[in-house]
C-alpha positions as CSV (number, residue, x, y, z in Angstrom):
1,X,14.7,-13.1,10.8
2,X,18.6,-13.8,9.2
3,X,18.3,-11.0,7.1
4,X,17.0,-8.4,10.1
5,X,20.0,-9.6,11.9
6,X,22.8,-9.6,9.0
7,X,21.3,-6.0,8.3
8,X,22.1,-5.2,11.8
9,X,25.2,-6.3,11.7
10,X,26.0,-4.1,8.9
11,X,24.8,-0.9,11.6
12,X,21.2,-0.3,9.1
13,X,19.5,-1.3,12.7
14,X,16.2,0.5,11.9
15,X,15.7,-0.7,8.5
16,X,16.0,-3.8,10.4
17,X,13.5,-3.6,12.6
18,X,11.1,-3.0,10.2
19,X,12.3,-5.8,8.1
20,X,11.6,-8.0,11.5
21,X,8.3,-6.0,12.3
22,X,7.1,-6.6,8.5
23,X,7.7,-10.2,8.5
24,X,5.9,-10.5,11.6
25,X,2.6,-8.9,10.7
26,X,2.5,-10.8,7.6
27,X,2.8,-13.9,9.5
28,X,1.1,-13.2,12.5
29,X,-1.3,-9.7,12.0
30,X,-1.1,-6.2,14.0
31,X,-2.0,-7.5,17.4
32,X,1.2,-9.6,17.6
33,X,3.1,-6.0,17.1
34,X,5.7,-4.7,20.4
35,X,8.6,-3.5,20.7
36,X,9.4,-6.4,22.6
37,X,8.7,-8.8,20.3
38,X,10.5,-6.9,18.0
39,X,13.8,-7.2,19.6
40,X,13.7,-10.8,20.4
41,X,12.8,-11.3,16.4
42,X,15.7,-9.2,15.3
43,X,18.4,-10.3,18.1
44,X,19.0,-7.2,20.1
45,X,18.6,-5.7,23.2
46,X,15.0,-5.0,24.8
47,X,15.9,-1.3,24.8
48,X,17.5,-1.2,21.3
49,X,14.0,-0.2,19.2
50,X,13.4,2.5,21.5
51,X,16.0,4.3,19.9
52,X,14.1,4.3,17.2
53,X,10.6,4.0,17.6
54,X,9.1,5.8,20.6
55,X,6.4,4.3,21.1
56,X,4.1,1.0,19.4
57,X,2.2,3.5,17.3
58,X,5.6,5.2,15.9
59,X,6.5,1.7,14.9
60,X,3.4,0.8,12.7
61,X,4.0,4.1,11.3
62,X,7.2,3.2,9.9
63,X,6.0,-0.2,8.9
64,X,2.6,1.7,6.7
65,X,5.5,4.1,5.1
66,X,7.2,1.2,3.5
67,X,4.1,-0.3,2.4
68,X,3.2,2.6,0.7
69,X,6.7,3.3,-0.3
70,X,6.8,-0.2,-2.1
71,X,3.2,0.3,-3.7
72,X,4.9,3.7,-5.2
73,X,7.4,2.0,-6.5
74,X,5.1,-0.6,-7.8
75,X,2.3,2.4,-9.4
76,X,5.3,4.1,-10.8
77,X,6.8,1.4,-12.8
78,X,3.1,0.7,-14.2
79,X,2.2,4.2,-15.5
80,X,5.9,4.5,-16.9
81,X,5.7,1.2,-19.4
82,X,6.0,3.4,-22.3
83,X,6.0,0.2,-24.6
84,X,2.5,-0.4,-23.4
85,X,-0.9,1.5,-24.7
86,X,-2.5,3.9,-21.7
87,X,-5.4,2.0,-21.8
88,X,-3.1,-1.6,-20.7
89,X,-1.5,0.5,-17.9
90,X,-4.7,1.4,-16.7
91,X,-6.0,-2.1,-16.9
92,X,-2.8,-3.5,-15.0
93,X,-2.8,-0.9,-12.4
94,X,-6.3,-1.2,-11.5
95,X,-5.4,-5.5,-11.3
96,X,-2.1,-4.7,-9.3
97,X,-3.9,-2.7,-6.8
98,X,-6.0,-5.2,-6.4
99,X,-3.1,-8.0,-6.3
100,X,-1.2,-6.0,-3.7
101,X,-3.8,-6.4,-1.4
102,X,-4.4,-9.8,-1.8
103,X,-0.9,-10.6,-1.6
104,X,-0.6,-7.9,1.4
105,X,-3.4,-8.3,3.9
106,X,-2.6,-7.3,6.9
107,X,0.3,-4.4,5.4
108,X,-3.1,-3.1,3.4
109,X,-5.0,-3.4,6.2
110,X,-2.7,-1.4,8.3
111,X,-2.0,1.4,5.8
112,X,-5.5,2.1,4.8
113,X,-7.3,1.1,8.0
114,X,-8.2,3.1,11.4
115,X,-5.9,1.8,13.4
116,X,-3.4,4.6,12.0
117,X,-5.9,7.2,10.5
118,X,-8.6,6.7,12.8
119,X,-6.8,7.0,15.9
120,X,-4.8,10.1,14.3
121,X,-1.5,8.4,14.9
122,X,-0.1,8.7,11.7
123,X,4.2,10.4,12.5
124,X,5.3,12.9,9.9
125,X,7.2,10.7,8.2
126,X,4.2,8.6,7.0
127,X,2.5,11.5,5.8
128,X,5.5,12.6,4.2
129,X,5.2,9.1,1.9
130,X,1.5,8.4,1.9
131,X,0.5,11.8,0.8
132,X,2.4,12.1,-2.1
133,X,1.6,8.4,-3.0
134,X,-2.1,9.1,-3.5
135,X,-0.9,12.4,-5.1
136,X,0.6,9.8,-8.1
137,X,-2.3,8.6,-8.2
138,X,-3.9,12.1,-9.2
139,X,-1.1,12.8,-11.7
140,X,-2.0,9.0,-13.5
141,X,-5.7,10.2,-13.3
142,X,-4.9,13.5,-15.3
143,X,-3.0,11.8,-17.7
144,X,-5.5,9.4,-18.6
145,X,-8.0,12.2,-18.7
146,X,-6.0,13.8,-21.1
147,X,-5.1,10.4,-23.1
148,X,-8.9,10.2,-23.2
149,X,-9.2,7.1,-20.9
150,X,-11.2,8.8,-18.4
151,X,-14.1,11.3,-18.1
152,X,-12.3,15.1,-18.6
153,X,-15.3,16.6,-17.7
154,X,-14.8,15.3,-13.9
155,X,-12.3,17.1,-11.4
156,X,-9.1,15.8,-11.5
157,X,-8.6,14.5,-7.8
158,X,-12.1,13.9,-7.3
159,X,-11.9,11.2,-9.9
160,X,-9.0,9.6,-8.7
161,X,-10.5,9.7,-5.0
162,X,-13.8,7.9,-6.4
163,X,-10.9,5.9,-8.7
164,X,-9.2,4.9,-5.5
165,X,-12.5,4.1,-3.4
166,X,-13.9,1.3,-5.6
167,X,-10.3,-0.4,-5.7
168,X,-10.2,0.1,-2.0
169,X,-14.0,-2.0,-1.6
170,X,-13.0,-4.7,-3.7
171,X,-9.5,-5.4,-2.0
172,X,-11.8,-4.8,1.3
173,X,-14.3,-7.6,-0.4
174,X,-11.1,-9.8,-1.2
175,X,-9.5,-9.6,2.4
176,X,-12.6,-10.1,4.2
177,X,-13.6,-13.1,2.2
178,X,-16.9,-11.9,0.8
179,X,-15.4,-13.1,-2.0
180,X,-12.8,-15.4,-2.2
181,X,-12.3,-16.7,-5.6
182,X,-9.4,-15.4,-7.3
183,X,-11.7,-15.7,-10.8
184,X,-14.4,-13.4,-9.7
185,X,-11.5,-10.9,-8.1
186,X,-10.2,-11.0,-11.5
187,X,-13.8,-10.2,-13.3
188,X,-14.3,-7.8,-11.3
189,X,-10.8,-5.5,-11.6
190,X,-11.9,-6.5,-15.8
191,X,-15.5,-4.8,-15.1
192,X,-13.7,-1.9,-13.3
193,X,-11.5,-1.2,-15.2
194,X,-14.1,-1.2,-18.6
195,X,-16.6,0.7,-16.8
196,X,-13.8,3.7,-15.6
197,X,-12.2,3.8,-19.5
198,X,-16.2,4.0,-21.0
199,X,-15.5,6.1,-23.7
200,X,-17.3,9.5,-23.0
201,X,-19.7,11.6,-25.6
């Protein structure tokens, strides 16, 4: 947890703390999550993330916002490859979705699963970067309508939600080990991918 601590040092003590929380569920999963913990990874006082996060829930939040904030970034520089064809930055997205997760379990399983949205616990400032992440998504959908990629006769969002929801089962297939080689993950984005850019009549 060096760099949690050096950022502290430098008075960015809530960027910290999420640096500390991230590394944590990565290594250890959501359960191992407290504010406790939390200071004794980063080096401060017991009371110290209270000033930031209220409560355990508040604290997940902010850890979900910058896993969606990083997959943004991520989308973004995808769809804005202007050196590649629409059709290859469709075909990478769809396989960098699917390599986020795999290289993200638990932050995947924590931004898309019910411990947040179920349980209605999601702070404003989540919403304030997940929404607009999946709206990306709708603006990439659009263009590739337009670019002839996808079907223009669907609705707009309603294709990126049905877009989004077979990428979401086979990262769920990939981190619950239904299927664990990396070869059929890969097929499989491939088939995706095909079977979303089938040119239309």
């Amino acid at each position: 947890m060096a760099n949690a601590v050096q950022s502290y040092h430098h008075g960015d003590l809530r960027s910290a703390l999420i640096e500390a929380a991230t590394a944590r569920l990565s290594e250890y999963g959501v359960d191992s999550l407290s504010l406790r913990k939390l200071a004794e990874d980063a080096g401060v006082s017991r009371t110290a993330p209270y000033h930031h996060f209220k409560d355990k829930s508040a604290l997940l939040s902010a850890i979900a916002a910058k896993g969606f904030s990083d997959w943004h970034t991520a989308a973004k520089r995808i769809f804005e490859q202007e050196d590649k064809t629409p059709q290859a930055r469709f075909r990478e997205f769809v396989h960098e979705y699917i390599g986020y997760a795999a290289d993200n379990p638990e932050m995947y399983e924590l931004m898309f699963g019910r411990t947040i949205w179920q349980n209605q616990a999601a702070t404003n400032d989540l919403k304030d970067v997940a929404f607009p992440c999946f709206q990306f998504q709708v603006t990439m959908t659009r263009y590739w309508q337009d670019k002839g990629l996808l079907p223009n006769n669907q609705d707009a969002l309603r294709l990126a939600q049905v877009t989004w929801g077979t990428l979401h089962g086979i990262a769920r297939l990939l981190i619950d080990g239904i299927y664990a080689d990396s070869s059929h993950i890969e097929e499989m984005c491939d088939c995706a991918a095909d079977l979303f850019m089938q040119k239309q009549p």
